[in-house]
N, C-alpha and C positions, 0 to 999 in steps of 0.2 A: 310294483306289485299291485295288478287289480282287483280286490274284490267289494261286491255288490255298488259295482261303478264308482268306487273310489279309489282314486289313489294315494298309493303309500312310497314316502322313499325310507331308503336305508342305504347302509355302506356297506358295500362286500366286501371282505377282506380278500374273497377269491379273486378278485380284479388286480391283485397285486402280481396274481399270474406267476407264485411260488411255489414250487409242489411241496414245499416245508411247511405250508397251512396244513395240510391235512393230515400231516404227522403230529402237529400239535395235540397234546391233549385238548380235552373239548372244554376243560376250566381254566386253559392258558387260551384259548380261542376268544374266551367273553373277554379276558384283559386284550387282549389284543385289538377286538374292536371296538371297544372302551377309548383304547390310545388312539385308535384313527380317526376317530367321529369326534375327541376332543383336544385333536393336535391344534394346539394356538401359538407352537413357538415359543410361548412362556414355560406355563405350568408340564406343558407336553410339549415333548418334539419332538423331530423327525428321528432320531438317534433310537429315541424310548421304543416309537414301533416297529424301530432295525433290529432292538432289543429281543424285544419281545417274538421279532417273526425267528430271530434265530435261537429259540430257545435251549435247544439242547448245547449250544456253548453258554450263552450267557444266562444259564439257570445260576442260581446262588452268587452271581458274581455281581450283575448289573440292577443299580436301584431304577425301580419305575415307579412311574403314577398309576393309581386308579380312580376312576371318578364315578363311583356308585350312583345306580339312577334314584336313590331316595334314602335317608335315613329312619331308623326306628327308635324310640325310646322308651320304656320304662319307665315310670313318675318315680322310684329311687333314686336314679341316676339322672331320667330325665328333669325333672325338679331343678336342680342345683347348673345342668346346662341352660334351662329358661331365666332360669334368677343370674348367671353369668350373662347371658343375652343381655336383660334389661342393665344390668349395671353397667354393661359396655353402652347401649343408650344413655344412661346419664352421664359414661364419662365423654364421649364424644361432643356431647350435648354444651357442658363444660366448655371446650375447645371450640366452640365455633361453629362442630356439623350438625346438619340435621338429624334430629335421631330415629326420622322416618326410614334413613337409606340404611340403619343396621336391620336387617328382615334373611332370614335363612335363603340363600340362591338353591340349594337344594330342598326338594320337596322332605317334607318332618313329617312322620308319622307319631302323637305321642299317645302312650297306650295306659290308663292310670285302672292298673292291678296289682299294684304290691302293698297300696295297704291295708288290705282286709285280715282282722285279726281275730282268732276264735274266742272270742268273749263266751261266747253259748254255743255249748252241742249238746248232745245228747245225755250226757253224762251231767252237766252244768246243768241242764231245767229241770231236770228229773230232782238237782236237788234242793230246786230252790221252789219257794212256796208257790202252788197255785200256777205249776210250769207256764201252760197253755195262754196266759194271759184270760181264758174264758171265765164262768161263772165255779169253772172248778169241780164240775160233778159230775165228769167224763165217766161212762160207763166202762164197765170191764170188759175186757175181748173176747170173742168167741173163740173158742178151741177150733180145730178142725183141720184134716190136711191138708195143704196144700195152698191154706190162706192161714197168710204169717197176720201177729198181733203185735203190738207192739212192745218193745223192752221192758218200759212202766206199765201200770194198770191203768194209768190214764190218758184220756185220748185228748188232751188238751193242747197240745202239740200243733194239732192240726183243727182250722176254725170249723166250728159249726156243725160237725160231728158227733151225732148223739146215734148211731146205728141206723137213723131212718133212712131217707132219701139223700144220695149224695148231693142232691140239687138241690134241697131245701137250703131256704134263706138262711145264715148265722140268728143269732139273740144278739139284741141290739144290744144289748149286756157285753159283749165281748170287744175287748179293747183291740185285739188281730180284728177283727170283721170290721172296719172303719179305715184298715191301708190296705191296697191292694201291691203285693207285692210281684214286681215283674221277672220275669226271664229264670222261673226258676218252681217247672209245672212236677209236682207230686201227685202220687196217689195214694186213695184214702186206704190206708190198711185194711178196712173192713169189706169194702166194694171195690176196691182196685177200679177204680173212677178218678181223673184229676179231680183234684180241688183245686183252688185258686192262694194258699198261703201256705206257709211253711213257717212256721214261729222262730225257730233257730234262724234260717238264715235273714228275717226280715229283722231281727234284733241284731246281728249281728252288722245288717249293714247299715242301721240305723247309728250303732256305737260308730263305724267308721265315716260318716255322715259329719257327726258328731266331732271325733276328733278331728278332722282335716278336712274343716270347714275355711278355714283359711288358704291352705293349700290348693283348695278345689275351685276356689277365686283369683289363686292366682293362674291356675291352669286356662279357666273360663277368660280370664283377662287376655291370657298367649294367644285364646285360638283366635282373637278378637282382633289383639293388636298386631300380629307378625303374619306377615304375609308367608305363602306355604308352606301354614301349621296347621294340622289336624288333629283335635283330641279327639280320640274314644274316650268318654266317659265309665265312669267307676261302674262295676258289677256287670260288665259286659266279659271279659274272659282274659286272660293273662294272653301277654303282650304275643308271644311267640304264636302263641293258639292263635289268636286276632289275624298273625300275618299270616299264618297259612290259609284261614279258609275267608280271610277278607279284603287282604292287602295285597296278596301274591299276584301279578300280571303274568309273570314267565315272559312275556313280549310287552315291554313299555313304549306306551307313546306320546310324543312332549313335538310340540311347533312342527307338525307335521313329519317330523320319521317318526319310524319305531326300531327297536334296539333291544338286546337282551336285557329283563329284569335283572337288578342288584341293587344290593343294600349293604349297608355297615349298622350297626344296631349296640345300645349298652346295655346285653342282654347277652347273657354267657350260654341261653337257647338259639340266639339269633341262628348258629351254624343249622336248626333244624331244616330249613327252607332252600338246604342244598339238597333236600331227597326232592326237589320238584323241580331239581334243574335248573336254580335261582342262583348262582353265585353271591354266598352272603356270608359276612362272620362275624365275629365282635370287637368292639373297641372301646374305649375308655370314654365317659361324659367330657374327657378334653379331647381330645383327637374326632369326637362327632360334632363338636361345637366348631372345630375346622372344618370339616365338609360340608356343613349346613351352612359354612358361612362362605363358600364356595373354592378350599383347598383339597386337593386331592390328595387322598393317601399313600402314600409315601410306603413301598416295601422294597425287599428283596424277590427279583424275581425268583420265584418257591421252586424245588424240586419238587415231583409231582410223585407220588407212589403210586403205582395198578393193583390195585385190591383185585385181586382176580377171585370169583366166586363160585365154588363150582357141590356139586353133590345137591343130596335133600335134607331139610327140615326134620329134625325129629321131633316124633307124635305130639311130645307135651311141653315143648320148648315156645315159651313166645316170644317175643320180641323182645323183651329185655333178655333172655336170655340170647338170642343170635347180638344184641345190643354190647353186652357185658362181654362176649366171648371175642366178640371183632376188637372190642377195648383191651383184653387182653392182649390178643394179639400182634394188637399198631401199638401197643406200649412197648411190648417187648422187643417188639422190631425200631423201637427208639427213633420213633419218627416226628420228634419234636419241630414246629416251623415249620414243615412242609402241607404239600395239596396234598390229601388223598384222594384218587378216582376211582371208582368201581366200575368192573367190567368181567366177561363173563357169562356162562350160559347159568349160573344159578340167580345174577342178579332177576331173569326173568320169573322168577319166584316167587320175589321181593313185592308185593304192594307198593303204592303208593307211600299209605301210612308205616310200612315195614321201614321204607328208605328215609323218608323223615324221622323216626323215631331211633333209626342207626346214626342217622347225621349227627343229630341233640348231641349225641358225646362224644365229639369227637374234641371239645376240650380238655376231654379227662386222658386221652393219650396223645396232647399238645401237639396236635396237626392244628393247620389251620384251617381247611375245610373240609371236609367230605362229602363229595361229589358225585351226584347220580346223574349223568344227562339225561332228557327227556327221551321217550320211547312211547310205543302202544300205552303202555301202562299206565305213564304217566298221562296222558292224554285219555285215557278210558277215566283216570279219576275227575279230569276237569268236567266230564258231562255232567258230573253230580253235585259239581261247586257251580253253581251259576255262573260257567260259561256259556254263552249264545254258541249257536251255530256257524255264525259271521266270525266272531273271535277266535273260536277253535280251529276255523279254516286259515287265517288268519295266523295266525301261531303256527299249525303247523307247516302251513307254505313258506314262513319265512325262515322255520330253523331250517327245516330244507334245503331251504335255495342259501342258508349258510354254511351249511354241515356242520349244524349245531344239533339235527336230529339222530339219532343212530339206534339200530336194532343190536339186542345185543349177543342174539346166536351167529351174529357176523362177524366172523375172527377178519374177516379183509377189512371193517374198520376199526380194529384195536389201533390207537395210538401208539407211541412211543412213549414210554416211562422212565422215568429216574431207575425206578426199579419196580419188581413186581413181588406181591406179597400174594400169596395163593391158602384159602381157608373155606375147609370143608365145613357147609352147614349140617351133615349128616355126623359130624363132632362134638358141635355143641350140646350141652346137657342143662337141664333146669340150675342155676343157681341165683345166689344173694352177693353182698359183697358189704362187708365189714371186717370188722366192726370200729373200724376210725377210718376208714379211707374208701373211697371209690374202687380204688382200682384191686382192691383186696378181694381177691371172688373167692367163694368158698362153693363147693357142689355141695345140695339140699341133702344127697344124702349123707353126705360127711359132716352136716352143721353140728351135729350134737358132739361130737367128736373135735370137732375144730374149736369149738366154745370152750370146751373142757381145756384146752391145750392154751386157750388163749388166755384163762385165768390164772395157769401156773405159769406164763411167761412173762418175762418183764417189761419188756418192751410193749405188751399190751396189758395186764392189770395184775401182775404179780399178786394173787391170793394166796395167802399159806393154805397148806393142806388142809389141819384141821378148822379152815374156816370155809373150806368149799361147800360142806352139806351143811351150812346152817337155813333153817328155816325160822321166818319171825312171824310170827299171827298176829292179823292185826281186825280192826272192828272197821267196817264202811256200811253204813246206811240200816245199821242195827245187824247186820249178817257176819261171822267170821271166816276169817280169808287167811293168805299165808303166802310171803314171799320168801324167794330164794334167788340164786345166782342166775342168771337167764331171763327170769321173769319179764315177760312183756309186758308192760305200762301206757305206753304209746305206741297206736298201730295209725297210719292216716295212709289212707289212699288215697294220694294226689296225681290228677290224672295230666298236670302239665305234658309230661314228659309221655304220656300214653293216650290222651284223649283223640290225636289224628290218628290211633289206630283203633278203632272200634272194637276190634276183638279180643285185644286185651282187656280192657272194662268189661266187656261180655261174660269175660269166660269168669273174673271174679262176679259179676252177680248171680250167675249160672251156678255157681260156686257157692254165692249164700244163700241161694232157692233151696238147693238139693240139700244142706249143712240144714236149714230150718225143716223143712219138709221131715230132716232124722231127727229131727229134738236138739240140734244143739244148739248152744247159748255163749257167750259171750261174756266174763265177767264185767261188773259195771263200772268196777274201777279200773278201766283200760281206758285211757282217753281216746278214744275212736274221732275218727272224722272221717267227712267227703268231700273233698275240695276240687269240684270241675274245674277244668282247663276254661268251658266256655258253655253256655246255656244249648248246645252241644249235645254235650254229654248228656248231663239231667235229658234230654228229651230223648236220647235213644235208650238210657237206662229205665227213663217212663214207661216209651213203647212200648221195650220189649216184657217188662211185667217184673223186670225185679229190683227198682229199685223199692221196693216196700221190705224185701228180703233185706237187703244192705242196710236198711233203718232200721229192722228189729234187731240185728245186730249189733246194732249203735252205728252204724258209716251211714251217721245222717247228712244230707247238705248242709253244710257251713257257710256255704255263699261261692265267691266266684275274686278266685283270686289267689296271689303265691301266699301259702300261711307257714306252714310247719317246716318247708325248707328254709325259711327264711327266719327262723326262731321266732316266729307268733304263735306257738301252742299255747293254749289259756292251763293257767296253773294245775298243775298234779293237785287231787285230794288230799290235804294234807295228813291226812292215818296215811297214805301211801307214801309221801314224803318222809315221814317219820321212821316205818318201818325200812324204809332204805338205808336211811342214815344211822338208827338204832346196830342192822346187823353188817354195815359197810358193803351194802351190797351192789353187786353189777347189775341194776336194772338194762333192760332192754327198750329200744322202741324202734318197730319196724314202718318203714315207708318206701312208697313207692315216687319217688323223687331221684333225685340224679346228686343232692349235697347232704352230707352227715357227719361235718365235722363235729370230733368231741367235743361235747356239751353246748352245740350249735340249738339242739332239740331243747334242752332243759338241764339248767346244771347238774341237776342229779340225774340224770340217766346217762350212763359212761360208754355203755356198746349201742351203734345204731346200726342197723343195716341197711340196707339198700334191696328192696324184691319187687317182683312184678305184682301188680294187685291181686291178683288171684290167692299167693302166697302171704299178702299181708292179711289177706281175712282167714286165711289157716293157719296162721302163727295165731294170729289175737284167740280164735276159736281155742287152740291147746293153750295159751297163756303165758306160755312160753319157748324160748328158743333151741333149749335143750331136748331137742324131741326126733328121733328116727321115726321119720316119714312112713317108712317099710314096714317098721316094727312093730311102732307102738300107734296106740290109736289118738285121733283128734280127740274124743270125748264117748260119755257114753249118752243112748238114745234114751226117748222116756222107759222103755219096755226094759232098760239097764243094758242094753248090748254095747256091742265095740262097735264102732265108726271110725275108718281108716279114710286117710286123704283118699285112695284110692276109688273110693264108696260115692264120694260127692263131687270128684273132681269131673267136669263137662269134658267130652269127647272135641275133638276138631271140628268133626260134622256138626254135632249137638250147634257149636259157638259160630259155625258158617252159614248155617239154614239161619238162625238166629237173627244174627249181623246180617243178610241179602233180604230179609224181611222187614228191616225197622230203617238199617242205614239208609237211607235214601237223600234223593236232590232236594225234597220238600225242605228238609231236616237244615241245609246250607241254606236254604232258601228263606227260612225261617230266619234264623241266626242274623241274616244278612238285613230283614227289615227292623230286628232289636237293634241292631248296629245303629240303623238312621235314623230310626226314631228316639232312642235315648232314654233314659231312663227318667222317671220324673222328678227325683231329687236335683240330680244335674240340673235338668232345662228349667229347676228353679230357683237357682243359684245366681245371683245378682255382682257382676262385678263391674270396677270400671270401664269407660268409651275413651281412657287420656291414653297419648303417643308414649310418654313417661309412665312406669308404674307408679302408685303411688304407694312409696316405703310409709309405713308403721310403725311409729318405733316403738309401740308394746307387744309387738306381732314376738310369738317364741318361733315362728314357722318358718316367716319369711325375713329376709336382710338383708342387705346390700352387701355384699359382699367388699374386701377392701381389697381385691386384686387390683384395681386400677388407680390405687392412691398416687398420685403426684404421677402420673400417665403421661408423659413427654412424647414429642415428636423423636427426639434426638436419643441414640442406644449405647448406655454408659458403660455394657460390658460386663460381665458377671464379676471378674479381679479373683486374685487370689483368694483364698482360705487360711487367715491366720489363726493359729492359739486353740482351736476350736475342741471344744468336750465334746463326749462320747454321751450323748441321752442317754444311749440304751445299749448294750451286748449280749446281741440275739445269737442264737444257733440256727441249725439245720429249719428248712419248711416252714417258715413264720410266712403264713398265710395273709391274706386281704381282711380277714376274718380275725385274724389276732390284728392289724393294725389299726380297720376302720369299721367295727363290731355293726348289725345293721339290726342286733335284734334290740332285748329291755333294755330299758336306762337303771341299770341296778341302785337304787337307793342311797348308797355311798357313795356314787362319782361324780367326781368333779361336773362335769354334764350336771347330775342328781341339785348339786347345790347352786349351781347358775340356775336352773330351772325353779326351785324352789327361793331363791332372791326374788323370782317373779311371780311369786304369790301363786304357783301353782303345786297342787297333791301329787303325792305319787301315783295316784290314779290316773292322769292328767298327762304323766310325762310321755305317754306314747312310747314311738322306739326312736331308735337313730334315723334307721329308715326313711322313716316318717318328716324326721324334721333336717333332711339333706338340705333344703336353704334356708337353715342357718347357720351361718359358719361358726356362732359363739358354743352355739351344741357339741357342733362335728368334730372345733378344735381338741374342745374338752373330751371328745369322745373319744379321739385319737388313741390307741394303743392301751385302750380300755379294758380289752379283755382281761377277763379272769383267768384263762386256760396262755395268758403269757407270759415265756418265762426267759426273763430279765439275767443274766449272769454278774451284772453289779449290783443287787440284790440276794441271789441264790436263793430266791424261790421264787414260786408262783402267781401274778399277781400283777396287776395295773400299776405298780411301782417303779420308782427309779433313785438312784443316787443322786443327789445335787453333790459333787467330788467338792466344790472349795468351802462347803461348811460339815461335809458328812451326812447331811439330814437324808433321809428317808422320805421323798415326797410324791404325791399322784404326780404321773408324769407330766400331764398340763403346769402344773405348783412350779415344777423345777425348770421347765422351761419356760415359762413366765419368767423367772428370774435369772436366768442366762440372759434372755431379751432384756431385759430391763438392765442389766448391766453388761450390754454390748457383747456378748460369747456369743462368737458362732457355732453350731452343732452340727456333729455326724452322727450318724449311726453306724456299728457294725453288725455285720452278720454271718452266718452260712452259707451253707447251699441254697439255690431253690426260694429265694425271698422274693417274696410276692405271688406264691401261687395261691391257688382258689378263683375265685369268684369276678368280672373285673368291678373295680372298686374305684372311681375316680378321686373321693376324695380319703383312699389309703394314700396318694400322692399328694393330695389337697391341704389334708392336715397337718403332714409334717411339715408343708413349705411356712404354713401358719405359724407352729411351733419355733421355728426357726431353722428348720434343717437346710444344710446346704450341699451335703453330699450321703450319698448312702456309699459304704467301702463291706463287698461281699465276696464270698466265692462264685455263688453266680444268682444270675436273675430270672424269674418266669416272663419271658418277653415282653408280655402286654405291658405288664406292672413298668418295668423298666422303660417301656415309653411313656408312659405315664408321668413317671419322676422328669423323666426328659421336658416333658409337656410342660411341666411346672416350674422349670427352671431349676435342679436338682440333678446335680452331679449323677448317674450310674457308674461306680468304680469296682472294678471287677481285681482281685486278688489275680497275682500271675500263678500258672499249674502250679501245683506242688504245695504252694502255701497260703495258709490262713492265718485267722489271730494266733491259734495255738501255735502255730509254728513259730511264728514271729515273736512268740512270748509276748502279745501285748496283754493287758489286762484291763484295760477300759480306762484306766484314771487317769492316762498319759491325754497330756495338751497336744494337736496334731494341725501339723500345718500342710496343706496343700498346694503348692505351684501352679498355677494355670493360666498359659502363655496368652498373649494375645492372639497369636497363628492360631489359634486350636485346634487341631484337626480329627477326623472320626479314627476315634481306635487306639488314638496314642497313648503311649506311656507315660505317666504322669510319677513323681516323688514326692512323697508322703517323709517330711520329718517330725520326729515324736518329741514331746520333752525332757525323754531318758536319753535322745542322743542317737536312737533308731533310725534306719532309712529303709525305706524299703517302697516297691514303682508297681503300678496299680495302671487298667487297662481303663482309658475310658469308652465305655460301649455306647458312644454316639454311631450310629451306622453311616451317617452320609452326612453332607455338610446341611440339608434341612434340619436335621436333627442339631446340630452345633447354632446355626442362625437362632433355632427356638431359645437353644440355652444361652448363645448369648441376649436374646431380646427378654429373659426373663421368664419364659415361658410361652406358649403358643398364644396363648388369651392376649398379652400385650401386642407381640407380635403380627396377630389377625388386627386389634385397635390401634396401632399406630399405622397398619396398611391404611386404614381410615383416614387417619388422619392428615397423613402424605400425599 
């Protein structure tokens, strides 16, 4: 292929001269020429791309490889695969190798946005002394239509702002006016002018500065020491944001070919980056520490679904709602482990950012990817991301000349499917989805109704009757207030999951323009936030004139980064605290995020929903959730009238003219020289130039981890399972989230008091999150949660039985003391173990504890290779039966057989100390899968490749 006198090679799959290529789906097409460009006989062979061309027999049957053209990481997850890297350098190092040759063969992108935590918003400076950091004697706001004021009376908030000239110099008096804080341009409320600071989020990112200062040294050290790693540095935009408008190729090119973009990513958004025609999904910090160290992904070749799209848009639906409706949907059509592909004359409907933002969740109705090929569309958005004209030619010549490109009102080239799934966009309606689950949608007009219904059921908050209409008044900032059941407390528009779509952040600021412009407000005790995706956001919400709307509202920037899905909301006011727990009440908090496990937000708020931003600023605005839309009004104006959603809500056109005015190329263009140039905390951040890291041993942060302790060349064999307790007897849906918590270090836990051995506050302790390499943390933090509930205990709570003394211990205590007197440990469980979030060391911890098999009815896939990854049993209950059936009860000693042959899938006996027998499924899928669990895990197994 020549363009501008160069040339490119590439591998046709068409050259195989099969008319079964072009019945392939066009997401079995990338694996296929994935297999050919890295057939070596080994890792890939000739079988695997006979596999793959013949997909419609050998779909679900035949394991293949993939060998993604880059990985992504996360500094949660990414972290603890970097601190694995270097300790696999010191143990190689040990042995003889050099520990130059441990270096990622696959190119690493790592993306550090998960730990920005909301110390200060709006709500927080407002009520601490002398907010503004200034001299404090910020004038009061002008009234007037149409130019919002701010929530306080004072303009301290923002530097240098005394009403005059927005240009004028700060008072050198002012502690803001001395840092210039970057990627994050506001306007002054009173002249709708940038300024140049933002007091919230420059304290904010000064605390995360602050605490993961270590962490941020060791990042600085990776990009230093490991060959094909790149860090984005902190306050530059969460990880997934990053890949779409900075990492995304669509056509990669490496030693002269080029080849379809993909990735694997530990990032449960990674799947977004399939609305651009990228084949990409998620995987566990162990399974990317194999690719990056140059092993392929190991799957079942997928059954593929045809999402067939047909009809129009209704008027007030946006994208989370076409989002939520297709989730519905692919859940109910129980399409767990397969590809979804979309195709279709309504996909051309779809934007760009419409198909990214449908992609995001398709972990929530457990496909594994959801698939947009590339089209006009997709190609109209690249002009605006800083593609050249050479590139775009470029790309599109060669999906082309693969039949990688396709139009999609051309029914002659629909593929062949597994099956097709057909949904009208002229169906879907505005809704939310809670209030404990994602996949729980409720229609907006029904919410009031559905809330009601959900506090007299048991399964969601069993309220006695006469405790529904209690109201409790409480005192905040010298004003009386009053909660009830419903009550909104927490509203955050987090634009992760919406920021590649511009028109949904539109239509909410559009939304808080028209809502101020009527007089309405905001109460102050609502913890509001605004947490961009990527400096992005902030600059078209600038442009277009309303983010000053969304700050007098309180949805001020917080900074740039995952906060409140990931339990970093800075504490509730405690009168608000109070009054919840005084009248037992169901607080609420709505966000526009994609996770809302109970009590994930805050332990005391029970119901969380799930909405598009527009609706989290009209929830916050009425206060609560209880409220018909239709019926009753958001609030009343200064002049005392009614104001209906109706009243403020921005038309399609209003949010189109809007968005074709502000979104533009500059905008990516922009983004893309903050990317290079860095932020200036970062590039002044000092770490080591040595091949070995250099371990700490007062670091709380960092650790060596002891996966490689006594790291032999020779592989002894996992052996049976004798005598072994039960740690824990879990039920139904025990999440990643109940086993390896990522939010606070609550004061009491085990974590709480190893951290405080070290001379550090509770101030101090950060989150788990945060301190992912350390393993003496993570162990502790293991099955930490509060919201888990233990069946050898019977109740709620981070506890467990130690069975040969009785005692009652945090679950780290009691399994310390199994370890210490040679008991090996199972767990059991439910259904559904391991879903959520992926969580590397939800598998990590337990192998530390001592666990050696998990025994369930069944597993969330990822998770289950995870445990695989770690060297940890998956044992699946045969149909029909569980603990309950089996009468076990947890207290029974359990011994497990396991042969030397081992093979993927077999039947394995399980005998009890009551004399029980009963045969259990092991869910190794292929014999990679059995090699990891015999070599100990994948981590040993990639280091004795080393060493061999």
């Amino acid at each position: 292929q020549t363009k501008k006198h160069e040339t490119r090679k590439y591998f046709n799959p068409q050259k195989l001269e099969d008319p079964k290529y072009e019945r392939l789906p066009f997401s079995v097409r990338v694996l296929l020429e994935a297999a050919i460009r890295k057939c070596d006989g080994f890792y890939v062979k000739k079988e695997d791309v006979q596999n793959i061309l013949n997909w419609e027999e050998q779909r679900n049957k035949a394991e293949i490889p993939f060998a993604p053209a880059r990985v992504l990481l996360q500094d949660f997850t990414g972290i603890p695969a970097m601190v694995d890297l270097a300790a696999m350098r010191d143990a190689v190092a040990k042995n003889g190798i050099d520990p130059i040759l441990i270096n990622p063969k696959c190119p690493t992108d790592l993306i550090v946005d998960h730990s920005l935590q909301i110390d200060f918003s709006k709500c927080a400076i407002q009520n601490a002394p002398n907010p503004g950091g200034g001299d404090g004697h910020g004038v009061g706001p002008r009234g007037g239509p149409g130019r919002p004021s701010p929530r306080s009376s004072q303009c301290g908030s923002v530097r240098g702002c005394s009403k005059g000239s927005c240009s004028d110099a700060p008072s050198s008096s002012s502690r803001a006016s001395s840092v210039q804080i970057e990627n994050t341009p506001l306007l002054c409320p009173f002249h709708l002018q940038p300024v140049s600071e933002q007091d919230t989020a420059l304290r904010n990112q000064e605390m995360e500065l602050i605490r993961n200062k270590e962490r941020l040294q060791f990042f600085k050290w990776c990009s230093k020491a490991f060959k094909n790693v790149s860090v984005v540095p902190p306050d530059i935009g969460s990880v997934h944001q990053v890949n779409l408008e900075y990492l995304s190729r669509v056509v990669h090119e490496s030693e002269g070919f080029i080849c379809p973009d993909s990735v694997v990513g530990t990032d449960s958004h990674t799947t977004m980056i399939n609305g651009l025609g990228i084949l990409g999904w998620g995987v566990g910090g162990i399974e990317s520490e194999a690719v990056m160290l140059g092993q392929p992904v190991s799957l079942t070749l997928p059954q593929v679904v045809g999402c067939k799209i047909v009809g129009s848009m209704n008027t007030l639906a946006t994208s989370i709602d076409i989002v939520l409706g297709i989730t519905k949907h692919l859940r109910q059509a129980g399409i767990g482990g397969r590809f979804v592909e979309f195709f279709g004359p309504g996909v051309s409907q779809l934007s760009a950012a419409d198909r990214t933002t449908i992609s995001n969740m398709c972990p929530e109705y457990n496909a594994t990817v959801s698939f947009f090929p590339v089209d006009d569309v997709t190609l109209e958005h690249f002009k605006q991301t800083n593609f050249t004209e050479e590139k775009l030619e470029i790309l599109e010549g060669y999906l082309k000349a693969v039949k990688l490109f396709r139009s999609y009102d051309e029914q002659t080239e629909d593929p062949q499917y597994s099956e097709v799934i057909e949904i009208n966009l002229s169906s879907i309606v505005p809704c939310v989805s809670g209030p404990k689950r994602p996949q729980d949608r409720v229609r907006v007009t029904c919410m009031k109704e559905d809330f009601s219904s959900c506090l007299n059921e048991k399964a969601s908050f069993h309220i006695q009757k006469e405790k529904q209409a209690i109201v409790v008044p409480f005192q905040h900032e010298g004003m009386e207030y009053a909660l009830s059941h419903g009550s909104v407390v927490i509203a955050a528009v987090i634009s992760c999951t919406n920021n590649c779509n511009p028109s949904v952040m539109l239509t909410a600021g559009l939304l808080a323009k028209k809502a101020v412009e009527a007089g309405l407000t905001v109460k102050p005790y609502i913890r509001t936030s605004l947490a961009p995706g990527s400096g992005m956001v902030t600059h078209y919400l600038n442009a277009s004139g309303v983010l000053p709307y969304l700050s007098q509202l309180g949805f001020e920037v917080i900074g740039y980064g995952c906060a409140t899905c990931v339990g970093n909301t800075a504490p509730l006011p405690e009168s608000v605290v109070d009054a919840i727990k005084q009248g037992e009440l169901v607080a609420c908090g709505v966000l526009s995020g994609n996770r809302h496990f109970e009590g994930r937000l805050c332990d005391c708020v029970r119901a969380n929903y799930l909405a598009s931003p527009p609706l989290v600023v009209a929830y916050a605005i009425a206060g609560t959730v209880g409220i018909d839309f239709e019926k009753e009004p958001l609030g009343l104006s200064a002049e005392g009238k009614e104001v209906y959603l109706k009243d403020v809500w921005p038309s399609k056109e209003e949010v189109q003219d809007v968005e074709e005015h502000t979104v533009v190329a500059s905008v990516f263009k922009d983004l893309r020289s903050r990317i290079q140039k860095g932020s200036t905390f970062w590039n002044n951040i000092d770490s080591s130039d040595s091949v070995l890291f250099p371990w700490d041993p007062k670091s709380t942060y960092i650790r060596c981890p002891p996966f490689f302790n006594k790291l032999s060349k020779e592989v002894s064999g996992p052996g049976s399972i004798d005598n072994a307790h039960a740690l824990l007897f879990l039920g139904d849906k025990v999440t990643t989230d109940h086993i390896s918590p990522a939010g606070s270090i609550a004061r009491v836990s085990a974590a709480a008091k190893y951290l405080q051995s070290k001379r550090l506050t509770p101030r101090e302790f950060n989150s788990y999150g945060a301190r992912r390499g350390n393993d003496a943390v993570m162990t502790r933090g293991t099955f930490a949660s509060i919201k888990l509930q233990n069946r050898l205990i019977g109740k709620t709570g981070p506890k467990t039985l130690h069975v040969p003394s009785g005692q009652m211990l945090d679950v780290f205590e009691a399994a310390e003391r199994y370890q210490r007197d040679g008991v090996p440990l199972i767990i059991l469980a439910g259904k559904q173990y391991g879903s959520g979030s992926s969580r590397d060391w939800a598998a990590k911890g337990p192998y530390l504890l001592g666990v050696r098999a998990v025994i369930a009815e069944s597993f969330e896939k990822m998770h289950k290779n995870h445990l695989v990854g770690m060297g940890i049993a998956p044992l699946q209950f045969l149909p029909g039966q569980n603990a309950d059936s089996l009468e076990l009860c947890g207290k029974e000693r359990f011994s497990i057989s396991i042969p030397e042959d081992l093979a993927p899938q077999q039947e394995l006996t399980v005998l009890t100390s009551t004399g029980k027998s009963f045969s259990v499924v092991a869910l190794f899928e292929n014999e990679m899968d059995v090699s990891f669990y015999r070599h100990g895990g994948i981590l040993k197994y990639v280091a004795r490749s080393m060493l061999q």
